[in-house]
C-alpha positions in Angstrom: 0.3 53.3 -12.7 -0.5 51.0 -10.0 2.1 49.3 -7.0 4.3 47.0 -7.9 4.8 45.0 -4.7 6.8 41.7 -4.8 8.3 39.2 -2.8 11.5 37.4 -3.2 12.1 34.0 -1.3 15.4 32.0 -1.1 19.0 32.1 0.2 21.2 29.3 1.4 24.2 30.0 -0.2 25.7 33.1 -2.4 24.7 31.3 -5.4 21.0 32.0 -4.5 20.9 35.0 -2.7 23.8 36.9 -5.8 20.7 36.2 -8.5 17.8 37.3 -6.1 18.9 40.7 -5.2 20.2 41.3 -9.0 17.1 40.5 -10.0 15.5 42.6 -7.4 17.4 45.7 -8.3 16.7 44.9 -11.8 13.3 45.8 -11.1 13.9 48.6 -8.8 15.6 50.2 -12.0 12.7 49.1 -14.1 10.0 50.1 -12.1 11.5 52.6 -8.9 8.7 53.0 -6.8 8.8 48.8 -6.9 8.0 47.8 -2.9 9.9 44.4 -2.6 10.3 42.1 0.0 12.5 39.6 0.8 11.8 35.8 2.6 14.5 34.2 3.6 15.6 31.4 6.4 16.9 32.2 10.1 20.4 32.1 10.6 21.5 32.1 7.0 23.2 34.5 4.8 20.9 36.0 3.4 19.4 37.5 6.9 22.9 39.4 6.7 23.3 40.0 2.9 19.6 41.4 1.8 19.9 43.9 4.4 23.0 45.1 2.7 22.0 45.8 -0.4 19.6 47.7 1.3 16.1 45.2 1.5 14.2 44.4 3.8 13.7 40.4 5.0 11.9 38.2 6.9 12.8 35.1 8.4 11.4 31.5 8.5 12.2 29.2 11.1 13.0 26.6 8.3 15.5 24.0 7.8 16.7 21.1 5.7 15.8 17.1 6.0 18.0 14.8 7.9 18.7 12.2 5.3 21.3 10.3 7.7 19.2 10.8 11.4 15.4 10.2 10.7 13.8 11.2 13.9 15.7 14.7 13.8 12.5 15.0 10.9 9.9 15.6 13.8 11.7 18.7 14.5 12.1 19.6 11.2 8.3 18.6 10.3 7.3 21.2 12.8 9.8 23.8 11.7 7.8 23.3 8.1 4.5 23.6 9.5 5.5 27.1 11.1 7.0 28.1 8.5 4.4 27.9 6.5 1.8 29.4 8.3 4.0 32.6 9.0 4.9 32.9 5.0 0.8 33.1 4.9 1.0 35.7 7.5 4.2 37.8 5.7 1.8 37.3 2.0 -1.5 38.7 3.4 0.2 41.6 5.1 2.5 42.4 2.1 -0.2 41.6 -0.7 2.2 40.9 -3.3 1.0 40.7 -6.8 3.8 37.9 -7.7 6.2 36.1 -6.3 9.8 34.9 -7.1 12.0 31.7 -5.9 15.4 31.3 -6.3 16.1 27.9 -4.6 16.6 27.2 -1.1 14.3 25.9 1.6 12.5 29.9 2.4 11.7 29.4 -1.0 9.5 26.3 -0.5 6.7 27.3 1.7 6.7 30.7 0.0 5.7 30.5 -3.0 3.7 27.2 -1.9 1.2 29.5 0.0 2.0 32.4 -2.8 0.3 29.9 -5.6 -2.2 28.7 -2.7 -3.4 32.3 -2.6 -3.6 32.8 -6.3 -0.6 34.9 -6.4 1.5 34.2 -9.5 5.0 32.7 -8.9 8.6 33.1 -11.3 11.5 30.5 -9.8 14.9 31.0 -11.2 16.8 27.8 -11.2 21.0 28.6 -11.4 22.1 25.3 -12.0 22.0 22.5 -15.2 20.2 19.8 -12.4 17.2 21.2 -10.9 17.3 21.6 -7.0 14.6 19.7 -5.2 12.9 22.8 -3.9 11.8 24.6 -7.5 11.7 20.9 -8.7 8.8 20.6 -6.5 7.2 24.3 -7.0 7.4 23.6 -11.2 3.9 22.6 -11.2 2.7 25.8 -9.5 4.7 28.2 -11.0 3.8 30.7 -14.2 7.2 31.0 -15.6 10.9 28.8 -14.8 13.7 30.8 -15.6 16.7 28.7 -16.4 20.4 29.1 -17.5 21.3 26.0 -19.4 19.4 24.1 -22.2 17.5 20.9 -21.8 15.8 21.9 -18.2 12.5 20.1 -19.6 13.7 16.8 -18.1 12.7 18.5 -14.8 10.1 21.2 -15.8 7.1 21.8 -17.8 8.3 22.9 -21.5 6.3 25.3 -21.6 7.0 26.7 -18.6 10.7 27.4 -19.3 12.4 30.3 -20.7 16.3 30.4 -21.0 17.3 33.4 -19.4 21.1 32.3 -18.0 21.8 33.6 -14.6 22.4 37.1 -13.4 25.6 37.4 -12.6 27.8 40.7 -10.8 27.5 44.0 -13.0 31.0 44.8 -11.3 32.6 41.9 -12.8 32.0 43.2 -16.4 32.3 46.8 -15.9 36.0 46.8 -14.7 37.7 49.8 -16.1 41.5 49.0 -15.5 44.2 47.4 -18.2 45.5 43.8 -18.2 48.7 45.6 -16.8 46.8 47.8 -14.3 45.1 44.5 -13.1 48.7 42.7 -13.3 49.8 45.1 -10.9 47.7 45.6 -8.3 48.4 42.1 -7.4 52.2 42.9 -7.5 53.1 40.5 -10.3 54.9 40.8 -14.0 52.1 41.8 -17.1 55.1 39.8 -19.4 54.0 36.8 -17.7 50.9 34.4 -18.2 48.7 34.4 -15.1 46.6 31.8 -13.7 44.1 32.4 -11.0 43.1 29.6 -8.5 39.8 30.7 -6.7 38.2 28.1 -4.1 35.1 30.5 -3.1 35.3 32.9 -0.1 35.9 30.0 2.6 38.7 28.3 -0.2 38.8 25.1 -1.3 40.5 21.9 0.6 41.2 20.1 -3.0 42.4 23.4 -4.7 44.7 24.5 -1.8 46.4 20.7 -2.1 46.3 20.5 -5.3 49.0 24.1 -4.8 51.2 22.6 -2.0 51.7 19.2 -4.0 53.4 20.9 -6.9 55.0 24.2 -5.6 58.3 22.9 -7.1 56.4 22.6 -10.4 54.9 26.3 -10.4 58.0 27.7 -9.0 60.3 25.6 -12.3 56.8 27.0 -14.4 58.6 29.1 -17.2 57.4 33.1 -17.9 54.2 31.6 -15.6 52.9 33.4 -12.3 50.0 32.1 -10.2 47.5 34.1 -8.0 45.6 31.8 -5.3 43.2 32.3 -3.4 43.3 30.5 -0.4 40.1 31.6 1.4 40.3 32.7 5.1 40.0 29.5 6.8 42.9 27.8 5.3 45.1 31.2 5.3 47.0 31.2 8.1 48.2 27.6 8.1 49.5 27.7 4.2 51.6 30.9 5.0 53.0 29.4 7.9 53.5 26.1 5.3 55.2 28.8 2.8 57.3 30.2 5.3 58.8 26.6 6.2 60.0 26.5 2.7 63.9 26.4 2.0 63.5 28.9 -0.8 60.4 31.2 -1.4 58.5 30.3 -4.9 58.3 34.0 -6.6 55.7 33.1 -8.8 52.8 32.4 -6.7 50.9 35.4 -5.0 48.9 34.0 -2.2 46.2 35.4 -0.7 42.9 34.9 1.9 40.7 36.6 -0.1 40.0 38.7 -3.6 38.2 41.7 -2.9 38.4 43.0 -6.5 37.5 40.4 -8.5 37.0 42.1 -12.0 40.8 43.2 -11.6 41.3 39.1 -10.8 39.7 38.0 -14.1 41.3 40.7 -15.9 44.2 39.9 -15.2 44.0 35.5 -15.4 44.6 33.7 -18.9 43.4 30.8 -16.9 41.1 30.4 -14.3 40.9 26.9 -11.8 37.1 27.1 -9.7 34.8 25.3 -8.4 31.6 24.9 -10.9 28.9 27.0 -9.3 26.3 27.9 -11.3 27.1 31.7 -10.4 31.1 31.4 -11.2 30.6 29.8 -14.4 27.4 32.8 -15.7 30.6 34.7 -14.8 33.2 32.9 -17.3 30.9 32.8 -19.8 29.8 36.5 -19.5 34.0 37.0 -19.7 34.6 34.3 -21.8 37.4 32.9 -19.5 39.5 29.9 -20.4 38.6 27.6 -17.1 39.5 24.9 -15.8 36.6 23.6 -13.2 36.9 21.1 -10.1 33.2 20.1 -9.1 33.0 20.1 -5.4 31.3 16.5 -4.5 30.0 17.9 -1.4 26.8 19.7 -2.7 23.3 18.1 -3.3 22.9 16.0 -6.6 26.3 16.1 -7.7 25.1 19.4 -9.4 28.5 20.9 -10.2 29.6 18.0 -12.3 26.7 18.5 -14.4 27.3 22.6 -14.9 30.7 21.9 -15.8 30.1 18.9 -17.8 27.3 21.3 -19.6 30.6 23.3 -21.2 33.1 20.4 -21.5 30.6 18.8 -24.4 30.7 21.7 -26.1 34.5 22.1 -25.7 34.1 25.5 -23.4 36.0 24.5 -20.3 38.6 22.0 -18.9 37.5 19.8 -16.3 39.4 17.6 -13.4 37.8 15.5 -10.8 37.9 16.6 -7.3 39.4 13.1 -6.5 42.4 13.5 -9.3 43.4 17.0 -8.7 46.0 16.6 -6.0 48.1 14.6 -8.8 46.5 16.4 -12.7 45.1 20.0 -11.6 48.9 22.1 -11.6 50.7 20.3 -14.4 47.2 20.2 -16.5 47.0 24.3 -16.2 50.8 24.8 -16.9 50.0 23.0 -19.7 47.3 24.3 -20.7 48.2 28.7 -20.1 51.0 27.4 -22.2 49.0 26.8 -25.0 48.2 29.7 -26.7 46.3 27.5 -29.6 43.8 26.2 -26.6 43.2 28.9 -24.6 41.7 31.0 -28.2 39.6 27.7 -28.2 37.9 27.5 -24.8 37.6 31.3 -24.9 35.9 31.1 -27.8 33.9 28.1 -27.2 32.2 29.3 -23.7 32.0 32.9 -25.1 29.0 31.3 -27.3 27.6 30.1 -23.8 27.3 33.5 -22.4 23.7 34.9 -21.9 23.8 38.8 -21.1 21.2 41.2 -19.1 19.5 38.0 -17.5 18.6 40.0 -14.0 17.1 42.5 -16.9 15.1 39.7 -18.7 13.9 38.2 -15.2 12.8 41.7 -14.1 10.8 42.3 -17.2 9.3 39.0 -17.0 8.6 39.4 -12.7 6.3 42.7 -13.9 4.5 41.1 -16.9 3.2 38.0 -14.2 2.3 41.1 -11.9 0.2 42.6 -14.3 -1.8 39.5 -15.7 
């Protein structure tokens, strides 16, 4: 059988680099004796992550546009340039026989020199609006994987293939009860649970959205929150807790989740953020949800994933701007209703698209062999 050698490129965020080394361990169990290389950018973290899972990377001096200060760009032009003459460098000493992108600017001048050199090229596009970077490597690449319908308003038709997103095995293989998840957070399995995750760092919107109606949760009949605050807001919402007159029993708050199968297991809700990688997850789970699009991220994308299940009645959604004063009482609401809840799980249960790192892989080895 002859080497498979391939080279992954992107990173940014957790949303790109969770589906590139899923995918790249998909193949390893495909194909074992797989040699893969990663390409990602300097001082993100993926130069932290891929070495974790246990692959090698490379780094590219490359970095995002200035929109708001225009002659930053010469710096960034140059940046480009070398970039793109070391991803040349990285592909003739590798000799890959394909390529994948996941998004994110290392993805850009490596796969633009991958195509340049003949080398055929799979991008994986998370989200339901295209990100600039695979929007501008469509034309050269052999195969867009994508996880919602109607992506040919930004790629070729025949180019696409609906794959969804690959999403963490972990998450669907936990073992544990409802009560066994229940209780390792310290809370009652005779209550309804509602999780509020904000992402590793938390979310501003979420976390206000928390303090605004503690009296609320705390009056919230045979209810119990978890929240996750993330690390950088931590410290200052126990010291806000603390100030209280009178603790609020139901609410379990904590910086981080490091078991988040046992999380999901335990929620009949879930408030998030709509990241393309969260929401594979609820769908996979087919979790009742309740999605707060963060409007800092490029294109607005996350109103568009979540809006993708809200016309099809598979999730909730509140505006970032309105959550302060709708997001609690909506979701007490809501975990209340019994009726609902059967709905939306059912509804984004029908969105779910299994074993896409599998499907990816397969397809990564089939453009290696043409």
């Amino acid at each position: 059988m002859k080497e498979l050698r391939v080279i992954v490129s992107g990173g940014g965020t957790g949303g790109h680099i969770f589906p590139a080394i899923s995918i790249a361990n998909a193949i390893r169990e495909l194909r074992p004796d797989a040699q893969i290389l990663f390409v990602g950018a300097e001082g993100r973290m993926e130069m932290q992550r891929v070495p974790q899972a246990g692959y090698e990377i490379k780094g590219l001096p490359i970095m995002g546009f200035d929109r708001k200060n225009l002659l930053k760009n010469i710096n960034v032009l140059y940046h480009v340039w070398k970039s793109q003459r070391m991803a040349r460098r990285i592909l003739r000493e590798f000799r890959p026989q394909v390529a994948v992108g996941v998004g994110g600017y290392a993805s850009g001048p490596t796969l633009n020199k991958a195509a340049a050199m003949g080398i055929p090229c799979l991008i994986q596009e998370q989200n339901s609006y295209a990100g600039v970077t695979n929007k501008l490597l469509a034309k050269k690449a052999s195969k867009i994987c994508v996880a919602y319908e109607g992506m040919e308003r930004f790629f070729p038709q025949e180019k696409i293939m609906l794959t969804g997103n690959p999403v963490r095995q972990s998450l669907l293989y936990y073992k544990g009860t409802r009560e066994e998840a229940i209780a390792s957070f310290g809370l009652s399995p005779a209550k309804r649970t509602v999780l509020i995750v904000g992402g590793s760092l938390g979310a501003r919107t979420l976390n206000e959205s928390v303090l605004s109606h503690l009296k609320d949760i705390e009056q919230a009949d045979g209810l119990q929150f978890i929240w996750q605050t993330g690390k950088y807001y931590y410290a200052d919402i126990q010291s806000r807790l603390a100030s209280l007159q009178s603790p609020v029993p139901n609410l379990k708050a904590t910086d981080f989740i490091s078991d988040m199968g046992a999380a999901y297991r335990a929620a009949d809700l879930v408030i998030s953020r709509a990241g393309a990688g969260s929401i594979s997850e609820f769908c996979l789970l087919g979790m009742p949800v309740i999605l707060v699009p963060s409007p800092n991220v490029a294109e607005d994308h996350q109103t568009k994933n979540a809006l993708a299940l809200v016309n099809k009645e598979a999730a909730l959604y509140v505006k970032d701007a309105d959550a302060k004063d709708q997001l609690i009482p909506l979701a007490i609401s809501t975990v209340s209703d019994a009726q609902k809840l059967s709905l939306l799980h059912e509804n984004i249960l029908k969105m779910a698209l299994p074993d896409a790192a599998a499907v990816i892989a397969k397809e990564v080895i089939k453009l290696a062999k043409a």
